[in-house]
Each structure stands twice: as structure tokens, then as C-alpha cells.
C-alpha positions in Angstrom: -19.8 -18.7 12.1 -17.3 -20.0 14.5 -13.7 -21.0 14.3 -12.7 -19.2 11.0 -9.5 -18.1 9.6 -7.4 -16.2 7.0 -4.3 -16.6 5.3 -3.2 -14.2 2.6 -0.5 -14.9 0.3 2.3 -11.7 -0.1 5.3 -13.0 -0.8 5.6 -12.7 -4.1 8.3 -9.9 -5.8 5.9 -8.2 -8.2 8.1 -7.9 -11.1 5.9 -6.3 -13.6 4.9 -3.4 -11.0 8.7 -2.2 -12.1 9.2 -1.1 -8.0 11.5 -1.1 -5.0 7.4 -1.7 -3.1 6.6 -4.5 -2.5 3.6 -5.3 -4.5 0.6 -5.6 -2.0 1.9 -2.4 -0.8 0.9 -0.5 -3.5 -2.1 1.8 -2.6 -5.4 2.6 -4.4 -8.1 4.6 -2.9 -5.7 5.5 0.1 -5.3 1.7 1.1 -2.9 -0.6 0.0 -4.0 -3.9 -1.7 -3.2 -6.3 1.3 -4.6 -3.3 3.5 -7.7 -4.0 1.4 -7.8 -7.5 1.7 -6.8 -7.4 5.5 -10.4 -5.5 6.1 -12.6 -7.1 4.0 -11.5 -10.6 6.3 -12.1 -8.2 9.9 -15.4 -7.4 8.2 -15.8 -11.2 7.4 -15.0 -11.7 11.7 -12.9 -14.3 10.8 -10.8 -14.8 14.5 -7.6 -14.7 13.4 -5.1 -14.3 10.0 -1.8 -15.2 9.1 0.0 -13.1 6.4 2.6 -14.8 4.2 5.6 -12.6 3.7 9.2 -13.3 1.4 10.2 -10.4 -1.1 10.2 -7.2 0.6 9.3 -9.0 4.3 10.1 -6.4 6.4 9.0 -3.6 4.7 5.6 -5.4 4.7 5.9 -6.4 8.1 6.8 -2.4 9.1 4.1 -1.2 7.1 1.5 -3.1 8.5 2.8 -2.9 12.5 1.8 -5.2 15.3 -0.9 -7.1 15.6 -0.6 -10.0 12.5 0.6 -13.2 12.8 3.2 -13.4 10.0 4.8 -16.5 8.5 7.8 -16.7 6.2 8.3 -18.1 2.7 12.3 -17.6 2.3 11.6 -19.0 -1.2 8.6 -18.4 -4.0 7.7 -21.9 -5.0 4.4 -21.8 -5.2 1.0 -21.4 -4.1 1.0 -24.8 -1.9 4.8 -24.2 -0.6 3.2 -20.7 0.2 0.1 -22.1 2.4 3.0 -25.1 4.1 4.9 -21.7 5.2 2.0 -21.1 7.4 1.5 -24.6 9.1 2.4 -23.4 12.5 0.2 -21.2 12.4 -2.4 -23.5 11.4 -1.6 -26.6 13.7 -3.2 -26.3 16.5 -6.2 -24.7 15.3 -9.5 -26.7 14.1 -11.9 -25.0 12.0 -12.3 -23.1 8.1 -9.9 -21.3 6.8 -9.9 -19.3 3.8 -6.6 -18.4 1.2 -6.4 -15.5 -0.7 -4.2 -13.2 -2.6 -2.6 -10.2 -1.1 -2.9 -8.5 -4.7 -7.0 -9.0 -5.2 -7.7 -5.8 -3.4 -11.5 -5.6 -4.4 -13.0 -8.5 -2.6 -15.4 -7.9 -0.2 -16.0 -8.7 3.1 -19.8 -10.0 1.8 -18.2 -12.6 -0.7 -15.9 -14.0 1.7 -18.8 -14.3 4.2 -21.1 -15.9 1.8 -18.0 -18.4 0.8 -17.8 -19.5 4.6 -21.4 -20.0 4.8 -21.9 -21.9 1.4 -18.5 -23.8 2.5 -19.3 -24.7 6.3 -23.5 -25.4 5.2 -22.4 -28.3 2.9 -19.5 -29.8 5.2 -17.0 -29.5 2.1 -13.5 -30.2 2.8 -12.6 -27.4 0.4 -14.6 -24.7 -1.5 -12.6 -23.3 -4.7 -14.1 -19.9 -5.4 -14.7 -19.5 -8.9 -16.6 -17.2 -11.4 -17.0 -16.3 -15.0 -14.9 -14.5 -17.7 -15.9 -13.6 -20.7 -11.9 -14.1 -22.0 -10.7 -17.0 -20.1 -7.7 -17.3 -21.8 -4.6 -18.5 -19.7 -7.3 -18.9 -16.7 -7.8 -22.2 -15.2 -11.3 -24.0 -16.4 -13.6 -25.4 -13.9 -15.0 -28.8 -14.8 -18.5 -29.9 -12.9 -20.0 -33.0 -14.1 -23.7 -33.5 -14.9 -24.9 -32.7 -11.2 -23.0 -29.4 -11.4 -20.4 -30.6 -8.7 -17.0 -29.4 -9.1 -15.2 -32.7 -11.5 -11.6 -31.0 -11.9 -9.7 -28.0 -12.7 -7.9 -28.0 -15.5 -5.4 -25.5 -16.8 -5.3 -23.3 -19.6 -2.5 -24.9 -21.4 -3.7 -28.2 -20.9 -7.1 -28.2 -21.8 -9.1 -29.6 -24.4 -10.4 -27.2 -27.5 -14.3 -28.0 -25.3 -12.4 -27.1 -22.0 -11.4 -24.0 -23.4 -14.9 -23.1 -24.1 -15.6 -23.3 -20.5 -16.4 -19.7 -19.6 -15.9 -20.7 -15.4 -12.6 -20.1 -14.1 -10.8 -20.6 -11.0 -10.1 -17.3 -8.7 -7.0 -18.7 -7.1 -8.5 -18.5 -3.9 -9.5 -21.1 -1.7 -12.0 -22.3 1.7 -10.6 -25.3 3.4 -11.5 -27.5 6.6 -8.3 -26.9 8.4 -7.5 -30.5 9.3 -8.2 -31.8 5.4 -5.6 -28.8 4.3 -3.2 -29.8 6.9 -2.9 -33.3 5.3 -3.4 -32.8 1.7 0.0 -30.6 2.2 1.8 -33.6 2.8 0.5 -34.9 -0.6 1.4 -32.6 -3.1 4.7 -33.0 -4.5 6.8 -30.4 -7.3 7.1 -33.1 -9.8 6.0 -30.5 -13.3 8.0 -28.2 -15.4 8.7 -25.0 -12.9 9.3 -27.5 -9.8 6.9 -25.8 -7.3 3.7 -26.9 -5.1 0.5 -25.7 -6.0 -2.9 -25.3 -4.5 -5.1 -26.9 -7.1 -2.6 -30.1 -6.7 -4.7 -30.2 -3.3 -7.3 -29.8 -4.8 -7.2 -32.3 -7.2 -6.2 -35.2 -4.8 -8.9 -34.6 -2.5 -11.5 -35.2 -5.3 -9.6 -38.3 -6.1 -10.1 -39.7 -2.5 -13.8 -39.0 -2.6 -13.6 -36.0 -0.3 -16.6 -33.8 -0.5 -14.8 -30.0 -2.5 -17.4 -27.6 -3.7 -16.5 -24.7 -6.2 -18.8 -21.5 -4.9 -19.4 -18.9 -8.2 -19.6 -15.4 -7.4 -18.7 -12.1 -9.2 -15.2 -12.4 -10.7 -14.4 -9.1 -10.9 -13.6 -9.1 -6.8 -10.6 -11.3 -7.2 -9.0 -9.5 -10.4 -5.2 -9.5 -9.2 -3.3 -7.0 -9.6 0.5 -7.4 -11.4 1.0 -4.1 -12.8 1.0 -0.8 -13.0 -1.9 -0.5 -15.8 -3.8 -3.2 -13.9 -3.5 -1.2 -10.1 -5.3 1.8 -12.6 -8.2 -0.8 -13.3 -8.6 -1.9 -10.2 -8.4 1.5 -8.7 -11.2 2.4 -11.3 -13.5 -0.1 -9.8 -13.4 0.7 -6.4 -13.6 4.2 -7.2 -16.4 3.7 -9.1 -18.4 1.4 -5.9 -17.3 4.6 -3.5 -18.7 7.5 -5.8 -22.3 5.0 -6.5 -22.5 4.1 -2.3 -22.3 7.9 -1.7 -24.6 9.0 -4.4 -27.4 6.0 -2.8 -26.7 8.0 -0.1 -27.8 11.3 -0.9 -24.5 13.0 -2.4 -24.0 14.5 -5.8 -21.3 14.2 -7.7 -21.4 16.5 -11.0 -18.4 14.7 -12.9 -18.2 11.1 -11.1 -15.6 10.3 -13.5 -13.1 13.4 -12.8 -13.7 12.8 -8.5 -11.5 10.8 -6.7 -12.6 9.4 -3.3 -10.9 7.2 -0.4 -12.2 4.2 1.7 -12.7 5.9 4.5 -14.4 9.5 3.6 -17.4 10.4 5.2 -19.8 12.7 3.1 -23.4 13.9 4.3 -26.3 14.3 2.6 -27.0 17.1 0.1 -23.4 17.7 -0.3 -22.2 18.3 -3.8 -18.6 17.4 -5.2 -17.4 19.6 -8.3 -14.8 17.6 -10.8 -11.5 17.5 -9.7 -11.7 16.7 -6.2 -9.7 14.1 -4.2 -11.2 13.5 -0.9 -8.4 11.6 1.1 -7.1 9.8 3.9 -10.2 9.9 6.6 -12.0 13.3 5.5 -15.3 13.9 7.0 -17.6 16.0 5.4 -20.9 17.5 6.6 -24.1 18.1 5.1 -25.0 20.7 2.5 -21.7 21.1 1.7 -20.0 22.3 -1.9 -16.2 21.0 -2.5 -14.4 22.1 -5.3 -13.7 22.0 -8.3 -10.1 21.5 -8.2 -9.8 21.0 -4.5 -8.2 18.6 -2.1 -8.9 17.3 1.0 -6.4 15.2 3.4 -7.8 14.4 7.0 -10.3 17.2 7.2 -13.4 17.6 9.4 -15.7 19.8 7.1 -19.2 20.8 9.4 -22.1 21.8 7.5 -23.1 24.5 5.0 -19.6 24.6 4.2 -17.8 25.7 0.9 -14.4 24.8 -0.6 -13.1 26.0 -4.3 -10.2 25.5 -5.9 -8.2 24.3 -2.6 -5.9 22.0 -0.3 -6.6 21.7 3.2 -4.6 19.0 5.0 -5.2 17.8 8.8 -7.5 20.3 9.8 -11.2 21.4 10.8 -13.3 23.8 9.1 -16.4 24.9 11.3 -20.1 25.2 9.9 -21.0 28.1 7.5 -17.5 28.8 6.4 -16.0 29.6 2.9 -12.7 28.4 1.8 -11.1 29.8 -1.4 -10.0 30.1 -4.6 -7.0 29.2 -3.9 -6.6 28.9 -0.4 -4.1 26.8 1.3 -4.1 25.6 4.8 -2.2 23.4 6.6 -2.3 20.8 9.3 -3.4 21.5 12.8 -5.5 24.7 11.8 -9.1 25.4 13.1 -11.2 27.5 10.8 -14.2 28.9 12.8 -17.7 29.1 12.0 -18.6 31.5 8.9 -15.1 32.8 8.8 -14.1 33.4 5.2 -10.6 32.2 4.1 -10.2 33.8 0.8 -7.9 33.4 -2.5 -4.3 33.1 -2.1 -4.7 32.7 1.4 -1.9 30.6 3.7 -3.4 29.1 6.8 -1.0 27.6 9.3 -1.2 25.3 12.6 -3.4 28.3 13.5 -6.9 28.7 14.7 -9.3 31.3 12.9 -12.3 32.6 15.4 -15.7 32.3 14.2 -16.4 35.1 11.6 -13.0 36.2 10.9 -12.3 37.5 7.6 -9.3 37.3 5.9 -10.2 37.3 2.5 -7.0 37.4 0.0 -3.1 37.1 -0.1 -3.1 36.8 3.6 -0.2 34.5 5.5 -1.3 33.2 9.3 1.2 31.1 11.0 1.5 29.7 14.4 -1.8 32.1 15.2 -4.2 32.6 17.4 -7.1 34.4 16.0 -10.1 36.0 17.5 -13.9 36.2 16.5 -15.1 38.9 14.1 -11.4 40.3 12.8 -11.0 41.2 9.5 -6.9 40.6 7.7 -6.5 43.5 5.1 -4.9 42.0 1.8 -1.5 41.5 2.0 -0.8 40.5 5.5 2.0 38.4 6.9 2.3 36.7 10.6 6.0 36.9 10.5 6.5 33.9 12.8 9.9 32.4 12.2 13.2 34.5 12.9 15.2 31.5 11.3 15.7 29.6 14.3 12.4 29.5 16.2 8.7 29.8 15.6 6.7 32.2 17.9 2.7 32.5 18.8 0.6 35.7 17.5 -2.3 36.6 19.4 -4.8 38.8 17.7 -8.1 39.0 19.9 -11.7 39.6 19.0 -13.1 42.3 16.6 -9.4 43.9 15.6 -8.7 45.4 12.2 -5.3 44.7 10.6 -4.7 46.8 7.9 -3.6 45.9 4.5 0.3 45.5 4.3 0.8 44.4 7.8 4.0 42.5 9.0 2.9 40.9 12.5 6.2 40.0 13.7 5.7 37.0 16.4 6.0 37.4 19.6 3.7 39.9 19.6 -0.5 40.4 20.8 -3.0 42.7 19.2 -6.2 43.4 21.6 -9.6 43.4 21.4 -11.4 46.1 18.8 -7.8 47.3 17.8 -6.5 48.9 15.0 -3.9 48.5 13.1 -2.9 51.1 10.0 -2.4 50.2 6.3 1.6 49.2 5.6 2.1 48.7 9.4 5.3 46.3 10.8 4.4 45.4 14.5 6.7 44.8 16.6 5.4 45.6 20.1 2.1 44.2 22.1 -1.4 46.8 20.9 -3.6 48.0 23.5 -7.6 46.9 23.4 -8.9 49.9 21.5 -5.8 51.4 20.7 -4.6 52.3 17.0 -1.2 51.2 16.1 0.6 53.2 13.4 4.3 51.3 12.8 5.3 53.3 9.3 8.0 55.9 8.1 6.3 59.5 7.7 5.4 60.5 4.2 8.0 62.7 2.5 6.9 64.9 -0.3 9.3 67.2 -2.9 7.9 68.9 -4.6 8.8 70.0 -8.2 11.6 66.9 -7.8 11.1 65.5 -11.2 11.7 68.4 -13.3 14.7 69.2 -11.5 16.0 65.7 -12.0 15.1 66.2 -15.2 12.6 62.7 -15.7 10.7 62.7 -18.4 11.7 65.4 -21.0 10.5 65.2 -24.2 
């Protein structure tokens, strides 16, 4: 397909979301709605889009960045004012172009491909998308005539008690020939009760004038809009719903699909099982043969293979094949957990990297670390990195034994096969091989009780 377009409609204030947002900016599955509807037009290849902005403009245009054409609708009258807002942008193009809402985040780049095809196969000046519903109310009805070709649409309020009956309804969204649209714009007028320009206007005079408009059914549910909080929940249920099935075709096994929440962009590989209460976020990669929670989060992660992760939050980081995460753990962006290295409950990892088969397996703090292979943390550790000004590196090379109780305080190295005694602060560089012992001697007095006289009965 060649010369086609998009324009999506996001100027409108969103009242009923109750928000300072502006409504297309609201997010579900870690997108927001127009960031939804952007993609599924890039995965459509239409050539270029146009986004209509008014309430909240700049926050939209901010949001989104460079790289979109953006035209300006100072004020909401209307679908068809909306679509004249972008005639610059349309003017000296020739082609399809397609309309759609900035709020119908579950359309799919498929539909609107299949929509282009169907519309640019028949040589229709303009394609209404339609579909069916079992509750049409307050929906517009789509009228065909005995050869099933798209008559008129007629709106809920003013149709006929057989109109009503009509289960096929009109999406709001729209495929035109680019040159019909750019006329028919100069046609429709604001002459009704709220005084603004609407789409199926166009609509309705180029069926008048005998110009060829097609009305293409497909699967309603993709262009549910969303107006509110309770509806951005159903929505988000949907597409939640599509990721978990797409990933279970795929070979991954959910054990609660209903209590696993999932983003766009998560990678999972095969044989990898999700426990309930799991949010996979942002654009977490996980490997194969993998078990993730239950109760665990995942922001940005690379998770290798054979990997497991309980009761968790990891966030911007990479955990290396064969390791073990949890209860509990926590660890922080820019961390590196090596291969089989066990990160155990209440365990604080951050913007440190863990060598491959480290232990540190409970009530452990690493900051600002770097961590050597086959060292094991004794419970109760702290990399004291921050003096309250400045944060400084710990080095802790291969195979060294910090003993439970420790206080690293940073700067400071420990060398290779070291030891470090139970209840130790650190303060100065240890030798490879060398046992460090940083404690007050042990004072015993004996008979010291009785003389105070504790504990008489």
C-alpha cells in the first residue's frame, strides 16, 4: 500500500477521567492510549501522521517528543472542525488517509491494515469502520440498503424504533481519499443544536452526490474509547488479557492469568512460569525456564535463563543465568547480578555488580559495589557508602568471606580469598589472604551481677 496516512484526534479535555492528564495520556499496559494508537498506525506503515492537539497541548506534545507532525484545534467543535485543523497537513498530499481517536487504545495495527486494503481495493471515497454491539444504545446505526452498501448513518436519538434495532454501529473512525476529504470539509456546515462540525456530516453528503463510501465491519471491541476512569480498567483488561493468551501460544505459563499484569513490550521465553502477583513492566526481558514470583516486580530487567525471582522488585538491572533472587529482595537500577549468585531475603542491591556465584543470602545492604566471583556476605552486612555528602566505590575481590555484622565503610578494598571477622567495621584496604579483625576486645566480670545485685528474688 502506497501513499497512506494518519490522523488521530486528541484534543479533547477528558472530563469524566476527573484529571490534570490529558486524556490520551493516560497509560495502560505501560503505554499511553495515543502511544497505543501511534504504534498500531507504524505497524500499519502508514508514511506519515498528524496528531490533533487542544486541551492539555503541550503536555501532549512534551510527552510524545519530536518526530510528529502536530496540528492545533484552539477550540473543541467537533469531529469535522477537528479533521479542518489538520488541512495543512493534508494539502499537499494525495493518497488514503485514515481518522481515529486518540482514546481507542486497543486497535490494532491488522485492522487498520485490513481497512486500507478493503478501502483502496474498491476505490471508495470514504470507508466508515463499523461493527456490532450487542447494546447499541446512544451509538450511531448503520443503514445498508438491500445490496448491503452503506445507505446512511443515522444517530441514536434520531432514529426510528426499526433503526434502533440495528445491531451495526458506527466506530467514529474513518478511511478517506484525501482529495474527496479535503472538499467535503468545505461542505459541512454547524447548523444543529451544539453548533459544531461533524464527520458523519461528510459522510452523509458524499452519499448524496453519488460518491462511492463503503462501511468495513470488523471486531468492535478495538475501538472501545475510553472516557473514564472505570472504562481505562476495561480497556486495560482486554489488552492484558491479549498479552497473557500471545505469551501462553507461546510457550509461557501463567498459574493465575487473572492476578499477572504484563506490559507491551515484555519479552518472556519459553518454559518460563509467572506465579500470581507479578507485574512485568516497562521493557523486561526474560529468559527461558525461568520462575517469577509470586508477588514480584519487574521494571526494565534482563532476566537470562534458569533464573528464579520470589517475592521481589528489581528495577533497571540484569540478572545473569542460574541465579536466585529472594524473598524479599530488593535491587535497584544499574546492578549486575552474576551467574548463579544467590541474592537472598531482605537483601538491598544497589548500582552494584555481584560476581558470578556470590552469595549473599539475607539482610545484606550492597551499594555503589564491586563484587567479586565466589564471595559469600554473612547476614547482616552493610556497604557503608555514603558519608552524607558523597558516595564512594567498595571493591571486594574474588573468593573473600565477610563476616556476619560487617560495616564496609567505602572507600575501602577487600582482596582476593580474604577474611573478614564476625562484627567487623572496615575502615582500611585488606590484604589478599589476610584476616581482618576491626572489633573492641571481649571484656568479661565475673560475678558482676550479683554484686549489682540483678535479679534477686
Amino acid at each position: 500500500m502506497n501513499n497512506c496516512y494518519g490522523i488521530i484526534l486528541a484534543a479533547g479535555e477528558g472530563k469524566r477521567m476527573k484529571s490534570d492528564l490529558p486524556k490520551v495520556l493516560h497509560k495502560l499496559c505501560g503505554k499511553s492510549m495515543i502511544e497505543h494508537v501511534i504504534r498500531a498506525l507504524l505497524g500499519a506503515n502508514v508514511e506519515e501522521l498528524n496528531i490533533i492537539v487542544g486541551h492539555g497541548a503541550e503536555k501532549v506534545k512534551n510527552y510524545l517528543g519530536d518526530g510528529y507532525n502536530f496540528s492545533y484545534q484552539e477550540k473543541q467543535l467537533g469531529t469535522g472542525h477537528a479533521v479542518m485543523c489538520a488541512e495543512e497537513f493534508l494539502s499537499n498530499k494525495k493518497g488514503t488517509v485514515i481518522i481515529l481517536a486518540g482514546d481507542t487504545p486497543l486497535v490494532t495495527s491488522k485492522t487498520i491494515s485490513e481497512v486500507f486494503q478493503y478501502h483502496i481495493k474498491n476505490n471508495f471515497q470514504a470507508t466508515v469502520i463499523t461493527g456490532d454491539l450487542e447494546n447499541p444504545k446512544g451509538y450511531g446505526r448503520i443503514i445498508r440498503d438491500a445490496n448491503g452498501n452503506l445507505e446512511k448513518i443515522v444517530e441514536d436519538k434520531d432514529a426510528s424504533e426499526m433503526e434502533k434495532l440495528v445491531k451495526e454501529i458506527n466506530s467514529g473512525a474513518y478511511c478517506f481519499d484525501i482529495e474527496s476529504l479535503l472538499g467535503v470539509l468545505k461542505k459541512i456546515n454547524n447548523d444543529n443544536a451544539q453548533g459544531e462540525y461533524y464527520l458523519t456530516d461528510a459522510i452523509e453528503i458524499l452519499i448524496k452526490e453519488g460518491k462511492k463510501v463503503g462501511a468495513y465491519k470488523t471486531d468492535f471491541e478495538e475501538f472501545l474509547g475510553v472516557n473514564s476512569r472505570a472504562q481505562l480498567f476495561e480497556a486495560s483488561e482486554i489488552m492484558r488479557r491479549k498479552l497473557i493468551l500471545k505469551h501462553m501460544e507461546n510457550g509461557v505459563t501463567f498459574i493465575d492469568a487473572n492476578n499477572s499484569y504484563i506490559d507491551v513490550d515484555v519479552k518472556i521465553g519459553i518454559d518460563t512460569v509467572i506465579y500470581p502477583g507479578t507485574l512485568l513492566e516497562g521493557r523486561t526481558i526474560i529468559g527461558e525456564n525461568c520462575v517469577i514470583g509470586p508477588n514480584t516486580r519487574l521494571v526494565d530487567v534482563i532476566v537470562e535463563n534458569h533464573v528464579e525471582i520470589q517475592n521481589s522488585v528489581v528495577f533497571e538491572s540484569t540478572i545473569q543465568e542460574g541465579a536466585n533472587v529472594g524473598p524479599f529482595a530488593y535491587i535497584r537500577p544499574e546492578s549486575n547480578i552474576g551467574r548463579n549468585v544467590k541474592i537472598g531475603d531482605f537483601v538491598e542491591i544497589k548500582k552494584s555488580t555481584i560476581g558470578d556465584g556470590t552469595k549473599v543470602s539475607h539482610l545484606t545492604y550492597i551499594g555503589d559495589a564491586e563484587v567479586g566471583n565466589g564471595c559469600n556476605f554473612g547476614c547482616g552486612t552493610v556497604v557503608v557508602n555514603y558519608d552524607g555528602q558523597k558516595k564512594y566505590k567498595t571493591i571486594v575481590k574474588d573468593n573473600a568471606f565477610i563476616g556476619c555484622n560487617t560495616n564496609l565503610v567505602a572507600p575501602v578494598e577487600v582482596g582476593e580469598n580474604a577474611y573478614i571477622a564476625a562484627g567487623s567495621t572496615i575502615t582500611e584496604n585488606v590484604p589478599d589472604g589476610a584476616l581482618a579483625i576491626a572489633r573492641e576486645r571481649q571484656v568479661t566480670k565475673e560475678g558482676w551481677v550479683e554484686k549489682k545485685g540483678i535479679w534477686k528474688k
